[in-house]
MDTraj code that builds the backbone (N, CA, C; nanometers):
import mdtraj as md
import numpy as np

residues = "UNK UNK UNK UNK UNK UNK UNK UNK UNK UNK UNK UNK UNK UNK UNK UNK UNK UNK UNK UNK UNK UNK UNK UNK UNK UNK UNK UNK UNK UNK UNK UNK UNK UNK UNK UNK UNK UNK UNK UNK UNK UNK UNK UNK UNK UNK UNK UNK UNK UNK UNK UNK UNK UNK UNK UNK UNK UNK UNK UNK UNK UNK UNK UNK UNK UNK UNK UNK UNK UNK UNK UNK UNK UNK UNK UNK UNK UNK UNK UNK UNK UNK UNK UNK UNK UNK UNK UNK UNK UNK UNK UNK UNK UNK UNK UNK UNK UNK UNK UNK UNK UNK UNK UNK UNK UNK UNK UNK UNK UNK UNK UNK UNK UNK UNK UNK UNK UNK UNK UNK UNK UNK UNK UNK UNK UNK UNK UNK UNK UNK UNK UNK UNK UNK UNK UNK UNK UNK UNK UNK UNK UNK UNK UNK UNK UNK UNK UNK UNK UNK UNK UNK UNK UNK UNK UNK UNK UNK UNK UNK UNK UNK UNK UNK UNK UNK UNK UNK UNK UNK".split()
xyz = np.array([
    [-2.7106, -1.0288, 1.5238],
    [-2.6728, -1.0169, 1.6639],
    [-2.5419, -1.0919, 1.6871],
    [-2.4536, -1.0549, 1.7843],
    [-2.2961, -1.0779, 1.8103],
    [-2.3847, -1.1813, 1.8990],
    [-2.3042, -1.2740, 1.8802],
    [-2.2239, -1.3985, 1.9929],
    [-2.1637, -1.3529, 2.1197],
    [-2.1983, -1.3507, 2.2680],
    [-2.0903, -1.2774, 2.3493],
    [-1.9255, -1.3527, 2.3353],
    [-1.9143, -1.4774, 2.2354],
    [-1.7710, -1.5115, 2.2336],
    [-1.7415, -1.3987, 2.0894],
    [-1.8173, -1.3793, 1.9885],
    [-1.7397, -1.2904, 1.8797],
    [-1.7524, -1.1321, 1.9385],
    [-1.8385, -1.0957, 2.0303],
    [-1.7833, -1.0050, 2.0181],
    [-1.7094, -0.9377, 2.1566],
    [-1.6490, -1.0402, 2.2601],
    [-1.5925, -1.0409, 2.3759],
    [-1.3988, -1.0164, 2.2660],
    [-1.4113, -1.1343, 2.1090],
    [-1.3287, -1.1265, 2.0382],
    [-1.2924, -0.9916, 1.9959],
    [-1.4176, -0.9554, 1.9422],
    [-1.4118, -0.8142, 1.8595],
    [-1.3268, -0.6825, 1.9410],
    [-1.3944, -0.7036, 2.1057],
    [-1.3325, -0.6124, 2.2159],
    [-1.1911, -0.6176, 2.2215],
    [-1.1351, -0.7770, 2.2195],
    [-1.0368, -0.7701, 2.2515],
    [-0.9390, -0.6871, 2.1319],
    [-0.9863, -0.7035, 1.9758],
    [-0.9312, -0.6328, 1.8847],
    [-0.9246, -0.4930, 1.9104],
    [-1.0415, -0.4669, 2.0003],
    [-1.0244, -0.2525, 1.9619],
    [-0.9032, -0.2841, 2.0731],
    [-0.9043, -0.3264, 2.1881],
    [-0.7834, -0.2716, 2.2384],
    [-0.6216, -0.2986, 2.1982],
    [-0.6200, -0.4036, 2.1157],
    [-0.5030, -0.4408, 2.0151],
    [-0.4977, -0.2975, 1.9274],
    [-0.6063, -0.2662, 1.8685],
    [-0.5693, -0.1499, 1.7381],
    [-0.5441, 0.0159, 1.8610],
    [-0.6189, 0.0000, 1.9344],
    [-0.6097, 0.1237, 2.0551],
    [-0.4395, 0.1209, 2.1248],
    [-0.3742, 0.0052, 2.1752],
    [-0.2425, 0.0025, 2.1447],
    [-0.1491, 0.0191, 2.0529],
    [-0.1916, -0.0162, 1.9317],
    [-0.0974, -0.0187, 1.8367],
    [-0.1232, 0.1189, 1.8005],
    [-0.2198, 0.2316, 1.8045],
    [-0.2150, 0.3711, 1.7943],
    [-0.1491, 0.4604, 1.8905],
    [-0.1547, 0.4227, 2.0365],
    [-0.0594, 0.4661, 2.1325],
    [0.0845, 0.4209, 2.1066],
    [0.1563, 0.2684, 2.0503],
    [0.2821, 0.2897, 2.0259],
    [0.3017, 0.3487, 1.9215],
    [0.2871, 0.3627, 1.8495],
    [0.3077, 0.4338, 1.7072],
    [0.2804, 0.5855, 1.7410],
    [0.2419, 0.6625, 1.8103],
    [0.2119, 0.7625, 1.8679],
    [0.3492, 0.7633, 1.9443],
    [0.3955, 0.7267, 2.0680],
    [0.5427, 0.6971, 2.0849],
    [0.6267, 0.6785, 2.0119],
    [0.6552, 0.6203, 1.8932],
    [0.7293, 0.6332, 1.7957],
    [0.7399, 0.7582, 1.7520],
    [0.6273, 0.8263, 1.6515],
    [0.6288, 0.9321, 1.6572],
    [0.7112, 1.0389, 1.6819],
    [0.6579, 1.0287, 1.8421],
    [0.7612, 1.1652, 1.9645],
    [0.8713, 1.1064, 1.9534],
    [0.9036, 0.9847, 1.9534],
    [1.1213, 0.9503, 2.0097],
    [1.1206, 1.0073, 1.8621],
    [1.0814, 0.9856, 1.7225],
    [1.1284, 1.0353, 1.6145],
    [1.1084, 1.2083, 1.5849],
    [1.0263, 1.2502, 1.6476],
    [1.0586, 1.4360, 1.6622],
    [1.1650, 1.4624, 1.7455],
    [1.1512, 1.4033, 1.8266],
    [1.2866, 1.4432, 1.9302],
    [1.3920, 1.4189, 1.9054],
    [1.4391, 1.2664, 1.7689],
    [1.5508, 1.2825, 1.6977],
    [1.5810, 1.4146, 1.5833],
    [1.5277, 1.4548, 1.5682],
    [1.4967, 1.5445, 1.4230],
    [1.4341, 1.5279, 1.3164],
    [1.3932, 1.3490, 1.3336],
    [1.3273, 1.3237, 1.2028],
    [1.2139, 1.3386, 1.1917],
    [1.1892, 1.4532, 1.1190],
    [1.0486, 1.5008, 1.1467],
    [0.9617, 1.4879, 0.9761],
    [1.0547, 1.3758, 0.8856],
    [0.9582, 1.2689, 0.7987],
    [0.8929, 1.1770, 0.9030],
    [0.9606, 1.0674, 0.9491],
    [0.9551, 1.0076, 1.0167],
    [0.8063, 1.0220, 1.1422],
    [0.8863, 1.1421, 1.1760],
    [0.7263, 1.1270, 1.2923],
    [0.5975, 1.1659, 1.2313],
    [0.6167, 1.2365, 1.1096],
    [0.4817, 1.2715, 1.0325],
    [0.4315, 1.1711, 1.0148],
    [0.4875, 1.0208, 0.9241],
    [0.4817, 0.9177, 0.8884],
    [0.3897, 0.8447, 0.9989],
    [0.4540, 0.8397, 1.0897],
    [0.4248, 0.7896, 1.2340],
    [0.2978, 0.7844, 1.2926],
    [0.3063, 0.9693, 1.2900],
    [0.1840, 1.0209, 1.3695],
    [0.0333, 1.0093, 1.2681],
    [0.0803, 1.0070, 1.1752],
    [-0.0341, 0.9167, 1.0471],
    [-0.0711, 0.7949, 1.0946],
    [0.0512, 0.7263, 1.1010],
    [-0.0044, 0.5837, 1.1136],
    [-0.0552, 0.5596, 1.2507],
    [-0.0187, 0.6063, 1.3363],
    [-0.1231, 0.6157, 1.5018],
    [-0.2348, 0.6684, 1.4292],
    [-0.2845, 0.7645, 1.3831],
    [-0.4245, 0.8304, 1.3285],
    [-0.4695, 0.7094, 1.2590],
    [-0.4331, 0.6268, 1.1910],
    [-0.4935, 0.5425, 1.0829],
    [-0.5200, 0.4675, 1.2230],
    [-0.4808, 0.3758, 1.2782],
    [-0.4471, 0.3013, 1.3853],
    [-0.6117, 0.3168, 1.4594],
    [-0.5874, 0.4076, 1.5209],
    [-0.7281, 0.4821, 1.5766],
    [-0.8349, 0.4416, 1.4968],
    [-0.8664, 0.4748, 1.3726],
    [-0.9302, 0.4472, 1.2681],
    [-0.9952, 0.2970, 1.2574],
    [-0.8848, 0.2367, 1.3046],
    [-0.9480, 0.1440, 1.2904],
    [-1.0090, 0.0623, 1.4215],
    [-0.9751, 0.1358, 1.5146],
    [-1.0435, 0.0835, 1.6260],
    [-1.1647, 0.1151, 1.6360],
    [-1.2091, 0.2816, 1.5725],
    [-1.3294, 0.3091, 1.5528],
    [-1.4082, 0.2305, 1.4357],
    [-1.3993, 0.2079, 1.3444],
    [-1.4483, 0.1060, 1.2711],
    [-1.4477, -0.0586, 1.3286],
    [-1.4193, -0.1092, 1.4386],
    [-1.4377, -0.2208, 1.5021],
    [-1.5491, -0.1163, 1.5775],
    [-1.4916, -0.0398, 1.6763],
    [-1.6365, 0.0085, 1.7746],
    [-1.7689, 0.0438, 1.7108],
    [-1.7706, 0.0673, 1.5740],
    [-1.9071, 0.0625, 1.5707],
    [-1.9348, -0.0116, 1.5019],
    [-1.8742, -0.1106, 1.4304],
    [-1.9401, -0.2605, 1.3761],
    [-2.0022, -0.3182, 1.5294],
    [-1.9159, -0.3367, 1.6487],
    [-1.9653, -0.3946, 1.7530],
    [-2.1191, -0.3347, 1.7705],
    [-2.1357, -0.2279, 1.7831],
    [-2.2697, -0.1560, 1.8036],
    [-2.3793, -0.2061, 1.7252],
    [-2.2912, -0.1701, 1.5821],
    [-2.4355, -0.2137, 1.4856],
    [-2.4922, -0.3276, 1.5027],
    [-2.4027, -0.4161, 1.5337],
    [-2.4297, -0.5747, 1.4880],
    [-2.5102, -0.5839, 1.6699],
    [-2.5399, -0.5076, 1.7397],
    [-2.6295, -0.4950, 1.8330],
    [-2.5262, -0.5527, 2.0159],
    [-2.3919, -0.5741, 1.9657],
    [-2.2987, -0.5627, 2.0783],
    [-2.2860, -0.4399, 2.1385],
    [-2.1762, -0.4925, 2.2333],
    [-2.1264, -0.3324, 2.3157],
    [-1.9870, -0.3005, 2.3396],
    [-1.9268, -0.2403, 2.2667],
    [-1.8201, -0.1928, 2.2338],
    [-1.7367, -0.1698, 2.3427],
    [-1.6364, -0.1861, 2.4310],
    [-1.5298, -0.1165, 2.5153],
    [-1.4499, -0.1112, 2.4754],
    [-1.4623, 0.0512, 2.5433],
    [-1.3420, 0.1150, 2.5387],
    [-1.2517, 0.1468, 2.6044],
    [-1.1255, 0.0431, 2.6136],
    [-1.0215, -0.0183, 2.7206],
    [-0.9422, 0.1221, 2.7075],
    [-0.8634, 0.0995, 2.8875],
    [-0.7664, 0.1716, 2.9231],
    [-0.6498, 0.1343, 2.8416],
    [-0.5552, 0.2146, 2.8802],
    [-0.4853, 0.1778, 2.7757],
    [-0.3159, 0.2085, 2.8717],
    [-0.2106, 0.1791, 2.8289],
    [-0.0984, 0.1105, 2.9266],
    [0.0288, 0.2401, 2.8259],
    [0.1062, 0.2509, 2.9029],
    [0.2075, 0.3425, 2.8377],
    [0.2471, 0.2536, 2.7782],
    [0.2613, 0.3017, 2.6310],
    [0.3604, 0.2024, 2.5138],
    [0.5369, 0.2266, 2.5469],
    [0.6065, 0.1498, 2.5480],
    [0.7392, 0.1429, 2.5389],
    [0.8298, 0.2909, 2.4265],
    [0.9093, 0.2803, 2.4880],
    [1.0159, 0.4274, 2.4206],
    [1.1080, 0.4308, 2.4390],
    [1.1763, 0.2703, 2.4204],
    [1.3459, 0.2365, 2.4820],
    [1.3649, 0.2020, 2.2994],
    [1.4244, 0.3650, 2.2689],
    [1.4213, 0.3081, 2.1315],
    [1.5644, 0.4093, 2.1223],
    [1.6839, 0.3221, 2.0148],
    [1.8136, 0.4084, 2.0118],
    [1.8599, 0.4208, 1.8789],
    [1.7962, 0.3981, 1.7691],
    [1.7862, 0.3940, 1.6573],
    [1.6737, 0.4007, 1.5853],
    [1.6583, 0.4400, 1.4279],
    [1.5604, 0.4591, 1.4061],
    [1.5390, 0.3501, 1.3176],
    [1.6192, 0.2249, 1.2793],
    [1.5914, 0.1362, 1.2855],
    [1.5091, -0.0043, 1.3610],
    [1.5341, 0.0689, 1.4973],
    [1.4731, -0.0046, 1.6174],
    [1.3268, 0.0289, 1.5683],
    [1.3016, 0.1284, 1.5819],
    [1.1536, 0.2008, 1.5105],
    [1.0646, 0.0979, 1.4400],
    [1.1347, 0.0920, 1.3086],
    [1.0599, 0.0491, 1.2091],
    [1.0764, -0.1341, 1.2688],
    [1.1876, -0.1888, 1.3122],
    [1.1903, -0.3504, 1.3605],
    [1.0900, -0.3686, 1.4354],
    [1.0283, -0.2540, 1.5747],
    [0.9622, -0.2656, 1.6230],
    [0.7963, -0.2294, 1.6050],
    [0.7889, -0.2192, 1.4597],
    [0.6975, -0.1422, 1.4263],
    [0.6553, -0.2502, 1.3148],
    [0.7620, -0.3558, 1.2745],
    [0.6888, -0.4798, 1.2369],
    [0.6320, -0.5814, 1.3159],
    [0.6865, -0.6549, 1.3830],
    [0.7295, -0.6705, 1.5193],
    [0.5800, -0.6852, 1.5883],
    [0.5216, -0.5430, 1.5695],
    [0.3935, -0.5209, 1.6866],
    [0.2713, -0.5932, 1.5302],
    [0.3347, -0.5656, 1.3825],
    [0.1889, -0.5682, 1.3005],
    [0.2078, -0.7112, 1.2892],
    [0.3007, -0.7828, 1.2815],
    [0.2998, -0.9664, 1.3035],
    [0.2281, -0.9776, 1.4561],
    [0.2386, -0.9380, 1.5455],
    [0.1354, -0.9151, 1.6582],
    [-0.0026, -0.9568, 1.5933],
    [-0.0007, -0.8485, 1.5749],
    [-0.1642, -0.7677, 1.5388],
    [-0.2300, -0.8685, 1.4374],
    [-0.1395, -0.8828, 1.3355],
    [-0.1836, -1.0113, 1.2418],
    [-0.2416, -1.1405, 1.3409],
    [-0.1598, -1.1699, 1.3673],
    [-0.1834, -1.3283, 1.4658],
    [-0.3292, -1.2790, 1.5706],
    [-0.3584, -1.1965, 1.5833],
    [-0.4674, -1.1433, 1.6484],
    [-0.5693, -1.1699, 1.6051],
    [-0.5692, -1.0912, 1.4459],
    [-0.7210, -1.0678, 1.3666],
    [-0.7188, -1.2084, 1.3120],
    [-0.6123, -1.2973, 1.2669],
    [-0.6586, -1.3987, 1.2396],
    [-0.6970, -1.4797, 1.3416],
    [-0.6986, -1.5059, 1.4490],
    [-0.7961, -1.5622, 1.6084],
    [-0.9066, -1.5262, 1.5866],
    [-0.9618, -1.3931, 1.5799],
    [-1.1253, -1.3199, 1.5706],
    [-1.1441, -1.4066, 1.3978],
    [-1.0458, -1.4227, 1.3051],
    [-1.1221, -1.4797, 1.1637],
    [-1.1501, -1.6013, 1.2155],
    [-1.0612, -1.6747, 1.3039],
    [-1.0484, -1.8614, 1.3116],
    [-1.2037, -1.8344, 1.3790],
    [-1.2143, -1.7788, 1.5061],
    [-1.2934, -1.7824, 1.5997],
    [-1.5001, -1.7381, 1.4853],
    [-1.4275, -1.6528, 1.3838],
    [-1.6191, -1.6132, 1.3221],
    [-1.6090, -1.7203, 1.2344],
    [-1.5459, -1.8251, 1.1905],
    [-1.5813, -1.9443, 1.1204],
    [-1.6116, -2.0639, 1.2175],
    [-1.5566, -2.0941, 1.3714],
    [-1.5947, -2.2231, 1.3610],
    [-1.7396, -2.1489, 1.4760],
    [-1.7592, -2.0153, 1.5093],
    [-1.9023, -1.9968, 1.5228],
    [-1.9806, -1.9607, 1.3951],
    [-1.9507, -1.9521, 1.2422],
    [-2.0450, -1.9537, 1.1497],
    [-2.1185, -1.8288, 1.1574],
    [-2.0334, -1.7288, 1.1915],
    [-2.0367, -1.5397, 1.1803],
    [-1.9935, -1.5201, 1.0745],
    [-2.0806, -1.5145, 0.9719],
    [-2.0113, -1.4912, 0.8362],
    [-2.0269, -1.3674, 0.7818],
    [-2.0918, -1.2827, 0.8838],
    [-2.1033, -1.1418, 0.8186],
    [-2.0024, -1.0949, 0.8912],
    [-1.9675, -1.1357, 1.0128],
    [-1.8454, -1.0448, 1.1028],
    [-1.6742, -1.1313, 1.0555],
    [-1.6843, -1.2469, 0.9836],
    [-1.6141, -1.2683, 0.9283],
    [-1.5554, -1.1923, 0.8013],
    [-1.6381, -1.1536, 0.7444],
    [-1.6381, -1.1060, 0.5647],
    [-1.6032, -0.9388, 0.6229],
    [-1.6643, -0.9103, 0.7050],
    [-1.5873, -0.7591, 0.8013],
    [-1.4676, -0.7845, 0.8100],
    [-1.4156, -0.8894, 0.8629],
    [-1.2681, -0.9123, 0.9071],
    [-1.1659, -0.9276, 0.8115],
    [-1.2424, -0.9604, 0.6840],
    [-1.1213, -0.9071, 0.5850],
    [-1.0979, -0.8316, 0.5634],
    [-1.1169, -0.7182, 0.5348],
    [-1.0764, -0.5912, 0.5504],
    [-0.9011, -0.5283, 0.6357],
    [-0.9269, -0.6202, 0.7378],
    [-0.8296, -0.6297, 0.8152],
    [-0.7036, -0.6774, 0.8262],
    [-0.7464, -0.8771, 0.7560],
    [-0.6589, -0.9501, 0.6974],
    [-0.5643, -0.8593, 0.6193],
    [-0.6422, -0.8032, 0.4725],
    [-0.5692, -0.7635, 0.3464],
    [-0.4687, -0.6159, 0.4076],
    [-0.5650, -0.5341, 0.5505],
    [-0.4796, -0.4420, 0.5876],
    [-0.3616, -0.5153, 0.5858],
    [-0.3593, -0.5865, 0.6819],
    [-0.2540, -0.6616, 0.7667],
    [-0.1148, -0.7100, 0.6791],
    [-0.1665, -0.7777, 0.5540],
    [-0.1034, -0.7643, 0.4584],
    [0.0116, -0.6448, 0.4755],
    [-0.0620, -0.5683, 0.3659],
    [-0.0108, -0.4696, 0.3600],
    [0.0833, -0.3619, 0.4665],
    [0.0304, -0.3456, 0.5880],
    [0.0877, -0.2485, 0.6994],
    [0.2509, -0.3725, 0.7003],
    [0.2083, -0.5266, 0.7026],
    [0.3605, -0.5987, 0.6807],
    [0.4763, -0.5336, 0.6199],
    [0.4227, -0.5534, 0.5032],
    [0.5121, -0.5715, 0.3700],
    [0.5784, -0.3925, 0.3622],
    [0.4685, -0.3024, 0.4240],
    [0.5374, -0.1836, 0.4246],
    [0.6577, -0.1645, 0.5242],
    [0.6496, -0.2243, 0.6387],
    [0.7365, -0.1980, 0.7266],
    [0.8629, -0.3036, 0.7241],
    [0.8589, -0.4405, 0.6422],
    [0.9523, -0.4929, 0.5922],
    [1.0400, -0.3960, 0.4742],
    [0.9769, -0.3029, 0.3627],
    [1.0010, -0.2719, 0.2588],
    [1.0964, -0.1530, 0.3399],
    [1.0520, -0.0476, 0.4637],
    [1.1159, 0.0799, 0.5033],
    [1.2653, -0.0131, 0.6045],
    [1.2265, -0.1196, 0.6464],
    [1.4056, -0.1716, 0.7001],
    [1.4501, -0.1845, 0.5933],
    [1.4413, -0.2800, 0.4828],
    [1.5070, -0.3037, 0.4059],
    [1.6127, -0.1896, 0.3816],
    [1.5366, -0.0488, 0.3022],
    [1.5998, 0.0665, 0.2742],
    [1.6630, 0.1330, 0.4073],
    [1.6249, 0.0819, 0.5377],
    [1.7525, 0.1754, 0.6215],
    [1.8619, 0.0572, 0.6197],
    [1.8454, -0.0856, 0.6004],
    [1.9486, -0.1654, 0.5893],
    [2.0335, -0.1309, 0.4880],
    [1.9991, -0.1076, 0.3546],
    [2.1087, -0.0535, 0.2571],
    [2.1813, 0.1180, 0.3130],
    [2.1063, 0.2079, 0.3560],
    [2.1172, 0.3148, 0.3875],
    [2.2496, 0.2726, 0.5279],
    [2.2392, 0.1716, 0.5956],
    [2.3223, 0.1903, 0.7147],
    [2.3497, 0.3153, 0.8004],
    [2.4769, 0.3518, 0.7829],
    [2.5426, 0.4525, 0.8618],
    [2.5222, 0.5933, 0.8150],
    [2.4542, 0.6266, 0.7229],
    [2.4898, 0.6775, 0.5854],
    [2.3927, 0.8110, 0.6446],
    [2.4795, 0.9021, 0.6865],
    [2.3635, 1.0230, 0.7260],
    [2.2757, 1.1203, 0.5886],
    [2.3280, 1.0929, 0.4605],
    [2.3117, 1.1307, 0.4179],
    [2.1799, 1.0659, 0.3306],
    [2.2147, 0.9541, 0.3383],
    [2.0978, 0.8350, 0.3203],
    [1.9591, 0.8245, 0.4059],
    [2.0010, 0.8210, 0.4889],
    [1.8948, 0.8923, 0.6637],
    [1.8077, 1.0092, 0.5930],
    [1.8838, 1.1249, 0.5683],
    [1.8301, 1.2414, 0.5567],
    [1.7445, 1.2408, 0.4219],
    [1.7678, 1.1669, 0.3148],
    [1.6579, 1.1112, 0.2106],
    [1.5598, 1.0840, 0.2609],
    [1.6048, 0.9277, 0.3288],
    [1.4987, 0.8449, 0.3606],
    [1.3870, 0.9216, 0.4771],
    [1.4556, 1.0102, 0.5217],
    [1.3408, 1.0468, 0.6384],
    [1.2930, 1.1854, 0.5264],
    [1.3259, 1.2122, 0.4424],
    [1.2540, 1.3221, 0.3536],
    [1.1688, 1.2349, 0.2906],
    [1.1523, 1.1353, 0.2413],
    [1.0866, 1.0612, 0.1269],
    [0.9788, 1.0165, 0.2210],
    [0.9779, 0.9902, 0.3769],
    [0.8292, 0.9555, 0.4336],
    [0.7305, 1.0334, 0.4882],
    [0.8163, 1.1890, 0.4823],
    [0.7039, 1.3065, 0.4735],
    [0.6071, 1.2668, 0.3963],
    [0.5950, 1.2756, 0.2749],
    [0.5001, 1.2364, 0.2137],
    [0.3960, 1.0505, 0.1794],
    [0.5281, 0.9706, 0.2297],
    [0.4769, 0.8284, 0.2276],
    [0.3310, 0.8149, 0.2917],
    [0.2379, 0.7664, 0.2163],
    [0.1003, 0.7293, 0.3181],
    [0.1299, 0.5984, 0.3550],
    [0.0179, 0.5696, 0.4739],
    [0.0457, 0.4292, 0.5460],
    [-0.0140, 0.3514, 0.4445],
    [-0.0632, 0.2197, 0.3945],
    [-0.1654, 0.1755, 0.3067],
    [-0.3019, 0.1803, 0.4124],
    [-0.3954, 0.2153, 0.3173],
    [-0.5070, 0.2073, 0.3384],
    [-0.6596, 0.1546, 0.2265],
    [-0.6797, 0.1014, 0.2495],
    [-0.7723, 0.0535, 0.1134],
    [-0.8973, 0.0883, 0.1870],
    [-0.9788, 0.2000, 0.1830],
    [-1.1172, 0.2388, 0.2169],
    [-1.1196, 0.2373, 0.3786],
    [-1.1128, 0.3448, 0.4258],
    [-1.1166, 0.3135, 0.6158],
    [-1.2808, 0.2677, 0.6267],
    [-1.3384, 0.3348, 0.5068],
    [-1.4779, 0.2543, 0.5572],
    [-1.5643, 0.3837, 0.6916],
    [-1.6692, 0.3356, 0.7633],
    [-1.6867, 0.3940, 0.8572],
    [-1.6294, 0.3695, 1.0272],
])
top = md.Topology()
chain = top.add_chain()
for i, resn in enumerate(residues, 1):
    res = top.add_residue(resn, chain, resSeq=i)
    for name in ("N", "CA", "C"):
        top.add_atom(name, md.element.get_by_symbol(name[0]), res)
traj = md.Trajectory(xyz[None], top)
């Protein structure tokens, strides 16, 4: 059985991952509407993964005999003029998101939730990872710069890029 402080925590996470699928969903569209239509594939994946994982918080909350909400949700931002801005802002939100899930980890250790803790890694190691990817795609528009021709690679090469995912689990 949830704690109403772990899983008032847990709530507050679906609506962190329920945002971070609506901006990335905005990303997305400003990146179809540039032409880069690697880019918004990329995108519109990673809003789908995003989702994913809010549903895998909503029904851990359930199982573990909590009650899941499912928050409104706020227009994400789309003051974007580069597609560099994109990806800055698309780290940006997962250093967010990090500093988040580790609050819900601090918060299931000093209540001694060690099963909704050992859940929460899952998240950590995402977190990891969704980083290091969106550090790794500036990097390459930083060398790429001005370079339309470099652009037109790089947004061909994330048609196919997957987001990381290690088991969405249920």
């Amino acid at each position: 059985m949830l704690s109403k402080k772990i899983e008032a925590a847990l709530n507050g996470q679906v609506a962190v991952e329920a945002a971070s699928s609506q901006a990335y969903l905005a990303m997305a569209s400003w990146a179809e509407n540039q032409g880069l239509s690697g880019t918004a594939a990329f995108l519109y994946r990673h809003s789908d993964e995003e989702r994913m994982h809010m549903l895998k918080l909503i029904k851990f909350i359930n199982e573990r005999g909590g009650r899941a909400v499912v928050p409104a949700l706020k227009q994400p931002g789309t003051n974007f003029k580069l597609i560099t801005d994109i990806f800055r802002s698309l780290l940006d939100h997962e250093t967010i998101v990090t500093g988040e899930i580790n609050g819900v980890v601090d918060l299931c250790l000093k209540e001694k939730d060690y099963t909704t803790h050992n859940f929460m890694q899952w998240y950590v190691s995402e977190q990891i990872e969704e980083e290091a990817l969106a550090r790794t795609l500036i990097d390459k528009l930083n060398l790429i710069g001005n370079d339309k021709g470099g652009l037109y690679l790089f947004d061909r090469d994330l048609v196919g890029m997957t987001t990381p995912q290690k088991g969405q689990g249920n």
